[in-house]
C-alpha positions in Angstrom: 31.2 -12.4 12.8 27.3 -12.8 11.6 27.0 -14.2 14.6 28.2 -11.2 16.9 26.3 -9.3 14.2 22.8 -10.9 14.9 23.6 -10.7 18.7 23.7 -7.0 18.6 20.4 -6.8 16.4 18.6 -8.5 19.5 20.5 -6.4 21.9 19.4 -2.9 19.4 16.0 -4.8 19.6 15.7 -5.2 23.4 17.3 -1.3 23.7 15.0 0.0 20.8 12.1 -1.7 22.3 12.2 0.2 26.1 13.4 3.0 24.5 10.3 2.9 21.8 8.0 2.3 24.9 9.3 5.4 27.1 9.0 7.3 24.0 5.5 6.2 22.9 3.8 6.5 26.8 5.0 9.9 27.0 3.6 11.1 23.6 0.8 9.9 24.8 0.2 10.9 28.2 1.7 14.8 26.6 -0.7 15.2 24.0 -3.7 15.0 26.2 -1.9 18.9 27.0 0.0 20.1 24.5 0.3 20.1 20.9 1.2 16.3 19.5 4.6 17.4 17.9 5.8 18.6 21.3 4.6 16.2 22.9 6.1 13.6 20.4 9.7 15.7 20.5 10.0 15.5 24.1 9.0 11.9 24.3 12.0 11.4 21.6 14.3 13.8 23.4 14.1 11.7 26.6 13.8 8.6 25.4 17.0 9.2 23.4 18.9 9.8 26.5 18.0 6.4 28.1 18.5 4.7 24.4 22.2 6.5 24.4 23.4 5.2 27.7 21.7 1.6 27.0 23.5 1.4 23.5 26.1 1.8 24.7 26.5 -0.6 27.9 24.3 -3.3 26.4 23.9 -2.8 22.7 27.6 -2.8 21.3 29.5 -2.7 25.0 31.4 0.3 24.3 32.4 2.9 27.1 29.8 6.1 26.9 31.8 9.2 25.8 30.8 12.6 24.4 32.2 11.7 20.6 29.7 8.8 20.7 26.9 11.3 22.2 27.2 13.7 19.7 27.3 11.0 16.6 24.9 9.2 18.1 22.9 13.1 18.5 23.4 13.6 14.5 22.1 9.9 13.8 18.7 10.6 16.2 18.7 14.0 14.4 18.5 12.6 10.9 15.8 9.9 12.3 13.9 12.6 14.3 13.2 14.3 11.1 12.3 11.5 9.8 9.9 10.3 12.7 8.1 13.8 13.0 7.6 14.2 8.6 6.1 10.8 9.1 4.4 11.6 11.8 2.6 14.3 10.3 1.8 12.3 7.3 0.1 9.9 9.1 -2.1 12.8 11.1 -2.7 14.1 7.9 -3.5 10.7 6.5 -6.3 10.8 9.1 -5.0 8.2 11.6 -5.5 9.1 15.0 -3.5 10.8 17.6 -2.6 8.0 19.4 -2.1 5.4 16.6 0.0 7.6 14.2 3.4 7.0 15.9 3.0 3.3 15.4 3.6 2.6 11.4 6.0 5.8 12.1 7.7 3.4 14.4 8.1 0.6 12.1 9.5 2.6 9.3 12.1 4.6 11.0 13.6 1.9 13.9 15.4 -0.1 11.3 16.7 3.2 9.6 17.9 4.6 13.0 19.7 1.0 13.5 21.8 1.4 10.5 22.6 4.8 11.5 23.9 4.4 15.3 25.6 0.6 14.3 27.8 3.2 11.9 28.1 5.5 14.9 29.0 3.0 17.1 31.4 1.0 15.1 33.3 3.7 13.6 37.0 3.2 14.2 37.6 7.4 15.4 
């Protein structure tokens, strides 16, 4: 069992990390145009469509559905909130553009983990 459970940390790692990439390069190619939240909310909105499909194939082989969309939606909405107030903490905090989403990164993947492992192994 802690063995299956360490498996699908590397797997959430591997998923999180592609997913935290996609998400990161479009903030920062977007805020060279627009504002850095939007440009941070659509880098998170589209990476959280790849990160959906991918946690579900690879990360804890279940079958995509809707239910798990929309749990996994509610879990990426808590985080998001989380992500953007620490986002703007660290702008306010004086870090730069381009190097504020990385501490925000580190704080809130290992949340969001906890979050969509409940999702995902909910027995509904």
């Amino acid at each position: 069992m802690k063995q299956k459970w360490m498996h699908e940390v590397v797997r959430f790692g591997l998923v999180g990390g592609i997913a935290t990439l996609l998400h990161y390069g479009i903030y920062l190619f977007m805020q060279q145009y627009v504002e850095v939240n939007i440009a941070y909310t659509v880098g998170y909105v589209i990476s959280f469509l790849l990160n959906f499909y991918l946690t579900s194939c690879f990360t804890f082989r279940v079958k995509p559905s809707w239910m798990k969309m929309c749990g996994m939606g509610v879990a990426h909405g808590i985080n998001y909130l989380l992500h953007i107030c620490l986002l703007n903490l660290f702008l306010w905090m004086g870090i730069s553009n381009a190097w504020a989403p990385v501490p925000v990164f580190c704080i809130a993947i290992p949340a969001n983990f906890l979050l969509v492992r409940f999702v995902f192994k909910s027995k509904r």
